[in-house]
C-alpha positions as CSV (number, residue, x, y, z in Angstrom):
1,X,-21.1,-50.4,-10.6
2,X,-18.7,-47.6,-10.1
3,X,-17.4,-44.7,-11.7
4,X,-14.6,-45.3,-14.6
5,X,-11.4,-44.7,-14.4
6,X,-11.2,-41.5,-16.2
7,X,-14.2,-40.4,-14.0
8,X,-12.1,-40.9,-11.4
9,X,-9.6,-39.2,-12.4
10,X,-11.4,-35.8,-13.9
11,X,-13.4,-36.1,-10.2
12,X,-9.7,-35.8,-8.8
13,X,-8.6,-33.1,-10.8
14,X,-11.9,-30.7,-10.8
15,X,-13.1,-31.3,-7.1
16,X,-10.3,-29.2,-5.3
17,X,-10.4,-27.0,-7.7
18,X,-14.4,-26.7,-7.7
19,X,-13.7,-26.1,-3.5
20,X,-10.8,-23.8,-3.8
21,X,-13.3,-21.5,-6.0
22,X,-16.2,-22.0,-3.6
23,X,-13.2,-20.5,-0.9
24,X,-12.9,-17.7,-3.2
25,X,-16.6,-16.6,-3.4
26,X,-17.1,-16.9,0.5
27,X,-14.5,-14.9,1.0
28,X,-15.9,-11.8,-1.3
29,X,-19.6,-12.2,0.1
30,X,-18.2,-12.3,3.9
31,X,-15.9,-9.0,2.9
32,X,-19.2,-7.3,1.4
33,X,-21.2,-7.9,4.2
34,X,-22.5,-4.9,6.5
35,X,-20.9,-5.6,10.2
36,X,-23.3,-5.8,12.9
37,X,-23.9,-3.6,15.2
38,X,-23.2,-4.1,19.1
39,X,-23.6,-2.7,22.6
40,X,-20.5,-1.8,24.4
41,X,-21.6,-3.7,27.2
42,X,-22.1,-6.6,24.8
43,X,-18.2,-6.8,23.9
44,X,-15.9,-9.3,25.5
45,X,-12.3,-10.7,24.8
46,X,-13.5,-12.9,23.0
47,X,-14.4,-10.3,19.8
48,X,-10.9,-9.2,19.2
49,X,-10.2,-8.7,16.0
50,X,-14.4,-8.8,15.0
51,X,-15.9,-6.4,12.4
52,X,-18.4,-4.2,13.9
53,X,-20.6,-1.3,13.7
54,X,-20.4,0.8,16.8
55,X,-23.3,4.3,17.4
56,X,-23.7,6.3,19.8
57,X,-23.2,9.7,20.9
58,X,-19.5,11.7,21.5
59,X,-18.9,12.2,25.4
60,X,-15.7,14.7,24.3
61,X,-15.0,16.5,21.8
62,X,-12.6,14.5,19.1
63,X,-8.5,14.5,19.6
64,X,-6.2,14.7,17.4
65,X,-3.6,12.1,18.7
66,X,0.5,12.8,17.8
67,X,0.6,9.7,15.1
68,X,-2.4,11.7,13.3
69,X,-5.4,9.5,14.1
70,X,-8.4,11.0,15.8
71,X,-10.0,9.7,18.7
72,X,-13.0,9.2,19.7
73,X,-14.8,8.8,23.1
74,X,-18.5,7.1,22.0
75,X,-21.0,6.4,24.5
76,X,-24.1,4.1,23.1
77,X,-26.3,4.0,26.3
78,X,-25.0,0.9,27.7
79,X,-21.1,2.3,27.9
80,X,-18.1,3.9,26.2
81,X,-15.8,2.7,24.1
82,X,-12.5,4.2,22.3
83,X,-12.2,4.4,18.4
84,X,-9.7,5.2,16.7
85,X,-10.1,6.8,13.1
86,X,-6.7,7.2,11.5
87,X,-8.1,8.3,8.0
88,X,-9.7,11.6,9.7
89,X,-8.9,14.4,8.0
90,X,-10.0,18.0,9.7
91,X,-12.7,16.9,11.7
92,X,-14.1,19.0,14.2
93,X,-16.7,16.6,16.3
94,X,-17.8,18.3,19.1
95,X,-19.5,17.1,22.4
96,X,-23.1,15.7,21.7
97,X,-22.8,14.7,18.1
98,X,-24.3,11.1,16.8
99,X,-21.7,9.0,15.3
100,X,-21.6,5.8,13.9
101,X,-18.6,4.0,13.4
102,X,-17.6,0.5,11.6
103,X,-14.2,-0.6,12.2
104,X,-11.9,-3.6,13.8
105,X,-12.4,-4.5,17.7
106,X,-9.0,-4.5,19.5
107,X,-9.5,-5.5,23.2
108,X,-5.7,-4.9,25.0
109,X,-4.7,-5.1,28.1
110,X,-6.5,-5.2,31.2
111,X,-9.7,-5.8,28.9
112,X,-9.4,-2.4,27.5
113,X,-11.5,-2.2,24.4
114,X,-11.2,0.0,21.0
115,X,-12.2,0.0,18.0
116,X,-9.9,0.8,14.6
117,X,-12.1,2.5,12.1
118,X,-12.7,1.7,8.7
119,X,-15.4,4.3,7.9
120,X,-16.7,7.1,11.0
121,X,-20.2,9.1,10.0
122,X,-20.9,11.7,11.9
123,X,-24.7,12.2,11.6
124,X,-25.8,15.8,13.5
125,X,-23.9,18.6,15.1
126,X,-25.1,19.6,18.5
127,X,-27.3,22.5,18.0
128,X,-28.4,24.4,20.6
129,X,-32.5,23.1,20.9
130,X,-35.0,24.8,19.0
131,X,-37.7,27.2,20.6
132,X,-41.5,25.5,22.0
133,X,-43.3,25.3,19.3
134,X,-40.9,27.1,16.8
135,X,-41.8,25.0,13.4
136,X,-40.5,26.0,9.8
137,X,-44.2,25.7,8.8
138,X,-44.5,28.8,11.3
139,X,-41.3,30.7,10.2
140,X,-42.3,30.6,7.0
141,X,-46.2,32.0,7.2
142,X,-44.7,35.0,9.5
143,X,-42.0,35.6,6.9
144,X,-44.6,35.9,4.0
145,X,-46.9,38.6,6.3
């Protein structure tokens, strides 16, 4: 009791094909996916070329490099790590500010890492702090008198 000959053969023609589509669609769900988010201290040789998400805060102000990509000094807590955003256009990141950045992991030589960035958010400037016990509940009831 087998399969016929022309079930055979269709099984032959429509099973690559069935896999080569299955190929297709893991590919577009693993290219939507969110990247995870690491540590610095986390990252070894063995994530080059790994799609990440990468917060922290700027130790330096952001530079504007001679090729026209901006970089980046970020420290997360548990080190400092290099990114590189080359489609930065005017930004003016100072010392302190919270980033977040998801991008490609390069590690070069002597274990150097950096990441390439897809997509940089910068998510507050550094402000200077505000006064004890200064709320906008209390601006606002000494504003109206």
């Amino acid at each position: 009791m087998g399969l016929s000959r022309k079930s055979k053969r269709l099984l032959r023609i429509i099973a690559p094909a069935a896999f080569f589509v299955f190929l297709i669609l893991l590919q577009f769900h693993l290219s939507r996916r969110d990247p995870r988010r690491v540590c610095v201290d986390a990252i070894s040789p063995f994530h080059n070329f790994s799609r990440v998400r990468v917060e922290g805060v700027l130790e330096s102000g952001a530079r504007r490099l001679r090729g026209g990509s901006v970089l980046y000094m970020v420290n997360d807590g548990s080190g400092t790590i290099a990114v590189f955003d080359e489609q930065a256009v005017g930004v003016e990141a100072v010392k302190g500010t919270r980033i977040s950045a998801e991008g490609y992991l390069n590690v070069g030589a002597n274990n150097d890492v950096r990441l390439r960035a897809k997509s940089v958010e910068l998510h507050e400037w550094n402000l200077p702090p505000a006064p004890a016990g200064c709320e906008l509940v209390n601006i606002t009831a000494k504003q109206k008198g």
